[in-house]
C-alpha positions as CSV (number, residue, x, y, z in Angstrom):
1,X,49.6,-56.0,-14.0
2,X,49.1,-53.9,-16.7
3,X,52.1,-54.6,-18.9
4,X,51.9,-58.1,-18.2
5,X,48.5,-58.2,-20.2
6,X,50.0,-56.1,-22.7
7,X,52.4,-58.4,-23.3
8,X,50.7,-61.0,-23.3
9,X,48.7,-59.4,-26.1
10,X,52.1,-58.4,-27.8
11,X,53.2,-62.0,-27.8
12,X,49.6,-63.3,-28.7
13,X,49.8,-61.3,-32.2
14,X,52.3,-63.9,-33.2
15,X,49.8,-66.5,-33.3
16,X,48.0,-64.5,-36.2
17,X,50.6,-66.0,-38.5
18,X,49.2,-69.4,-38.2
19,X,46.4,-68.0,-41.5
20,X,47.4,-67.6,-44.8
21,X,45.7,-67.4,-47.7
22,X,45.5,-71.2,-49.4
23,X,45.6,-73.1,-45.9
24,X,42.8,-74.8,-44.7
25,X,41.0,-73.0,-42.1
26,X,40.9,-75.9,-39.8
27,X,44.7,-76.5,-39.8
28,X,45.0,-72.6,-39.2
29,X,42.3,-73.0,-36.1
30,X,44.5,-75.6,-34.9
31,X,47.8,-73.6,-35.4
32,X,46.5,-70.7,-34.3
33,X,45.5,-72.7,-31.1
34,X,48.4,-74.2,-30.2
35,X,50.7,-70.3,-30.4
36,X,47.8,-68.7,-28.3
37,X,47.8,-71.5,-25.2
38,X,50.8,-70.7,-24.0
39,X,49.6,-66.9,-23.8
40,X,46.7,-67.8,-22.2
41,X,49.0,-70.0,-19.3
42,X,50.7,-66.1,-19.1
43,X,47.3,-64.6,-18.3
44,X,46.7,-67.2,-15.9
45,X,50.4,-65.9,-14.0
46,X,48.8,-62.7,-14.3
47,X,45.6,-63.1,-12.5
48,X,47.5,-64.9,-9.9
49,X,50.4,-61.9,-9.5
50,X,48.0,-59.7,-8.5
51,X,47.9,-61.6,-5.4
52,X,51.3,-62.4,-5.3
53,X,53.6,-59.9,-7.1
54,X,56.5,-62.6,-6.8
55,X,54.8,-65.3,-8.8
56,X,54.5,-63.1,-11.9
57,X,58.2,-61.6,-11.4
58,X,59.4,-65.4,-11.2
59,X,58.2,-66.6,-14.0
60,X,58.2,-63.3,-16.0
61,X,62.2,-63.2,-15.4
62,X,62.4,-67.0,-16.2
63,X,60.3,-67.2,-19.3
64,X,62.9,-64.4,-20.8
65,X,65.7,-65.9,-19.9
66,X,64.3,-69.3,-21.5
67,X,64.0,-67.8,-24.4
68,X,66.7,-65.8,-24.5
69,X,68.9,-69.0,-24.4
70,X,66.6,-70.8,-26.9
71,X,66.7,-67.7,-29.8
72,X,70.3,-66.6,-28.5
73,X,71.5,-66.5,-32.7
74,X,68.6,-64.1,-33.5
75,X,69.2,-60.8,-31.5
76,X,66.3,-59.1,-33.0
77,X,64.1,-61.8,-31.5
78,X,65.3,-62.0,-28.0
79,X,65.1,-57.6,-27.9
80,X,61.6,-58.2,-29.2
81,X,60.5,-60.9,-27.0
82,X,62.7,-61.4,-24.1
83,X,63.4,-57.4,-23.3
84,X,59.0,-57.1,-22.7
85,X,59.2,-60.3,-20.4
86,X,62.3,-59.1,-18.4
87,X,60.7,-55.8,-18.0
88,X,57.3,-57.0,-16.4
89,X,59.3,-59.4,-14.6
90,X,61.2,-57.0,-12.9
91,X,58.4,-54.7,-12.4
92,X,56.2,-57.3,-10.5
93,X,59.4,-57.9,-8.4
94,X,60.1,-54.6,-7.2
95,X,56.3,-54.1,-6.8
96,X,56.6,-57.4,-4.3
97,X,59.7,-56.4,-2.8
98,X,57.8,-52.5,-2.2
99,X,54.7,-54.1,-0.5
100,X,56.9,-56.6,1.9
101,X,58.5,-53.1,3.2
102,X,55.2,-51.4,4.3
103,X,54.3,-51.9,7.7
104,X,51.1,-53.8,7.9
105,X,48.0,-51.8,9.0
């Protein structure tokens, strides 16, 4: 749960680029908007993975491969992005697949 904010954070740093000096502040508001939504969609599949471990681990894994395909010619970008979402993806599977194994009290 953790990491997945984290990243989410990590990936939310990229929107930052949307101001630069000479812009207009309202086309960098609306920039800026537009790269944090999708982070904000990822915080959403957080708060509903710490119900269901499998939901985050789904679209964790999916999301990295997506983009993984989509940046395929730029290898630093898929270690940078991609690697983070795989990771928590993964995570919040195993967690699912632990707490499916304990016997229910």
């Amino acid at each position: 749960m953790f990491l997945g904010i984290l990243v989410c954070l990590f990936l939310s740093l990229f929107a930052l680029d949307a101001f630069s000096p000479g812009k207009p502040l309202l086309d960098s508001i609306r920039e800026f908007a537009i790269h944090v939504v999708p982070m904000l969609a990822l915080l959403v599949v957080v708060a509903l993975s710490w119900r269901w471990e499998w939901v985050g681990g789904t679209v964790f894994s999916v999301l990295a491969f997506a983009y993984a395909y989509w940046a395929r010619h730029q290898l630093s970008w898929v270690v940078a992005i991609s690697v983070p979402l795989f990771v928590v993806g993964v995570l919040f599977l195993l967690s699912w697949n632990q707490r499916r194994r304990l016997p229910v009290a």
